[in-house]
N, C-alpha and C positions, 0 to 999 in steps of 0.2 A: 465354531459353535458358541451359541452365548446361553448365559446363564442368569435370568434376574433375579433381583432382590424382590423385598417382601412383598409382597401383593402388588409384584409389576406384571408387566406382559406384552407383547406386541408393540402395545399403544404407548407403552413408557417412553418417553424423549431420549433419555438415555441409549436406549435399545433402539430407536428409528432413528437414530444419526450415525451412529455405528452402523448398524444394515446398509444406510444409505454408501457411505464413506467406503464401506469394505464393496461394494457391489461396484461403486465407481471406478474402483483402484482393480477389479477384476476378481476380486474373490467370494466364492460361493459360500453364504452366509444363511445359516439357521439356528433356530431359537427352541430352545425347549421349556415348554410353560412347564411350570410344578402344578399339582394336582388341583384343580379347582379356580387356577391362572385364565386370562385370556373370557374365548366367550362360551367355552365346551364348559358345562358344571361339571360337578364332581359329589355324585349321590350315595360314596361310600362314606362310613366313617373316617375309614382313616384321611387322613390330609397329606401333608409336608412341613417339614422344616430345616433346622439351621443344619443340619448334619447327615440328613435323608440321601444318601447316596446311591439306593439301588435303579431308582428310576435314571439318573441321571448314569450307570454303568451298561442299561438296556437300552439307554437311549446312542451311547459311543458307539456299541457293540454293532450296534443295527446300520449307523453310519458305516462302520467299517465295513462291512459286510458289503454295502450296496457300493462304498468307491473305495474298494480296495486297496489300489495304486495312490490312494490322495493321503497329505500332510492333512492332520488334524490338529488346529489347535483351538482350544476351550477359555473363554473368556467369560468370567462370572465376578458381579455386582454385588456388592453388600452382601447380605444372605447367600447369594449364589455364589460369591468368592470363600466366604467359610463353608459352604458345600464341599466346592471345586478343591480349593485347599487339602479339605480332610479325604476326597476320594484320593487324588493325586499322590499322596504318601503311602497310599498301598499298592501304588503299580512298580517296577520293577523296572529295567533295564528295555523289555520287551514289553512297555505301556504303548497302548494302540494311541497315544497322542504325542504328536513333538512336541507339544509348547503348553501354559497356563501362563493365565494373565491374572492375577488376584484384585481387584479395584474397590477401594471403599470397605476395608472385609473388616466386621466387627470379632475381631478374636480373639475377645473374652466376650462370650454372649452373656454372664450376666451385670460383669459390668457396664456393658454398654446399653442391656434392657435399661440398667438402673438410672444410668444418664441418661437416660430418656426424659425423664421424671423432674430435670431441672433447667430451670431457664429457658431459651430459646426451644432448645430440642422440645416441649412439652408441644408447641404446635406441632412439629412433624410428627411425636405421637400421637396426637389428635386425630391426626388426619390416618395414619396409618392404624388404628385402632376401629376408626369411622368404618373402614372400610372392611375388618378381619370381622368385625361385630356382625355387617353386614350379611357375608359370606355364612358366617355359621348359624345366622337366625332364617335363613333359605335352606341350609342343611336341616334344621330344626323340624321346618316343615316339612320335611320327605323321611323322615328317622326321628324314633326316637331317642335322643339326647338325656331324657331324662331318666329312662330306667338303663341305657348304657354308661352315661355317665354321671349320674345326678343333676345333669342340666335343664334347668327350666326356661322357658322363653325371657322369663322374668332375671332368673340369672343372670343370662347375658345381656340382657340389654343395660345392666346395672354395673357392668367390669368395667373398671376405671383405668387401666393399666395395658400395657404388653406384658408384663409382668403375671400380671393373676391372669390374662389370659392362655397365656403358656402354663399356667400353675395347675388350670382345673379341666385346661381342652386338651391345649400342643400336648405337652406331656405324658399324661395318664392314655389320651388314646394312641401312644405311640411305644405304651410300654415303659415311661419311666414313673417314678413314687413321683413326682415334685419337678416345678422348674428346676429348682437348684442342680436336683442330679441331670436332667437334658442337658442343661446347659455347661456343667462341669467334664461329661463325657462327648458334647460334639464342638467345643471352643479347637478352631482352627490350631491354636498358637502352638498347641501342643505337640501338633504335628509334622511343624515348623522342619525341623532335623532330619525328620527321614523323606522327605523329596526329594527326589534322585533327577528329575527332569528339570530342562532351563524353563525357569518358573521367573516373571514379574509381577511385585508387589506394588502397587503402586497407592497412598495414603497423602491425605493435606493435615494440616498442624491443627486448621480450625477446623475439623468437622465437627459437625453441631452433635453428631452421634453418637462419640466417643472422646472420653479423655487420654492424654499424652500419655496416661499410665499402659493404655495396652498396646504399644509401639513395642515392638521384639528389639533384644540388645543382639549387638550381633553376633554372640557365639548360639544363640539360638536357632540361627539360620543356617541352613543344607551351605553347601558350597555352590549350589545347584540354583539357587537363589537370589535375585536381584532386586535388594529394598530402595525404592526411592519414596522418598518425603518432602513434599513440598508444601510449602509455608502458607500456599492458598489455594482453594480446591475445594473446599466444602465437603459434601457429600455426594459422589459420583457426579460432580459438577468439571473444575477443570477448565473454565471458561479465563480467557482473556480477551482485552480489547475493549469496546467501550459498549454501554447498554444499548446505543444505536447499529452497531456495528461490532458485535458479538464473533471470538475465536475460539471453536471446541479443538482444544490442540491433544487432549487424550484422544483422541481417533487415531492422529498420526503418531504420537505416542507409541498407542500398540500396533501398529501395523510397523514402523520401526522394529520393534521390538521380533515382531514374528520373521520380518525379511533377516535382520541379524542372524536370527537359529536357525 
């Protein structure tokens, strides 16, 4: 089962080279969009984010259920990998998944919101901003935002950041005072030590995402645990070979990975 990062879905490259690859090799491959993902809206208030685990525990449950006799294992993206991360450390010996695959996982969410804000990374928050602004000015119009949460049409279209975006939406409608405090109580890293199941980590040196400060040392990590770091990878990229003739080697990567456990 896979899990995407921030306002992917289906259609994400990422997630349709993987499906492809897992389908080809023979394995039964599904996705679970977060709330307002994909092409189904999402006309509640509440949303998703970096730490939101119950959907994704209803979504394991409901697999197991329907193929009971089947190995489960869970691969999640940026976002979805600090989800997958922080559910993962609460299952126990008798976790209805064999395996996690962690890829691209920003675990320290505010530092990584904050590197957003410099250099390169500012296009990708661009673009992923374009799109979250989107989303909640279509929520806007079916609810309202502004006597639930002081948000006006004029609000959002004026946030400049992922940062005040989590600070005055993600947040407050999920129950926390502030970015700061979401982001201090769902950062994966913390959770690092107590995953009990064989767990891959898998991160590049240059991702535009994050800085080398939030790489875990390794008395941080479970025994359970497998970090690798590689020097080029970007962000849930992974590519080698040449622009004409392109190799997605993280496909067989995880699938290695899954055949080993």
């Amino acid at each position: 089962m896979l899990f995407h990062g921030l306002g992917g879905s289906a259609e994400s490259a990422y997630i349709q080279e993987m499906m492809q690859h897992l389908k080809q090799t023979g394995y039964l491959c599904v996705l679970m969009h977060f709330r307002g993902c994909g092409s189904r809206t999402n006309d509640t208030l509440r949303s998703y984010h970096a730490g939101e685990t119950e959907d994704a525990r209803f979504f394991i449950d409901t697999l197991k259920q329907r193929f009971s006799q089947a190995r489960v294992h869970a691969v999640g993206y940026s976002l979805g990998g600090n989800m997958l991360l922080k559910l993962v450390s609460t299952y126990s010996e008798n976790s209805p998944l064999t395996s996690a695959i962690a890829v691209s996982t920003p675990l320290e969410l505010e530092t990584c919101t904050l590197h957003l804000n410099k250099g390169i990374a500012r296009a990708y928050q661009f673009y992923l901003l374009k799109d979250l602004k989107k989303h909640l000015l279509q929520k806007a119009d079916k609810l309202d935002l502004n006597t639930a949460l002081g948000l006006s049409v004029k609000r959002i279209k004026n946030i400049k950041s992922i940062y005040e975006f989590d600070d005055i939406y993600t947040a407050p409608v999920h129950g926390f005072s502030d970015a700061h405090e979401y982001y201090t109580r769902n950062s994966s890293r913390q959770f690092l030590s107590g995953i009990k199941m064989p767990t891959l980590m898998i991160h590049a040196q240059d991702d535009p995402f994050m800085p080398s400060s939030v790489f875990p040392g390794e008395k941080e990590l479970s025994k359970s645990i497998q970090f690798e770091l590689y020097e080029h990878g970007g962000h849930v990229g992974f590519i080698e070979g040449s622009l004409l003739q392109p190799r997605f080697w993280l496909q067989k990567r995880i699938q290695s990975f899954i055949e080993s456990v």
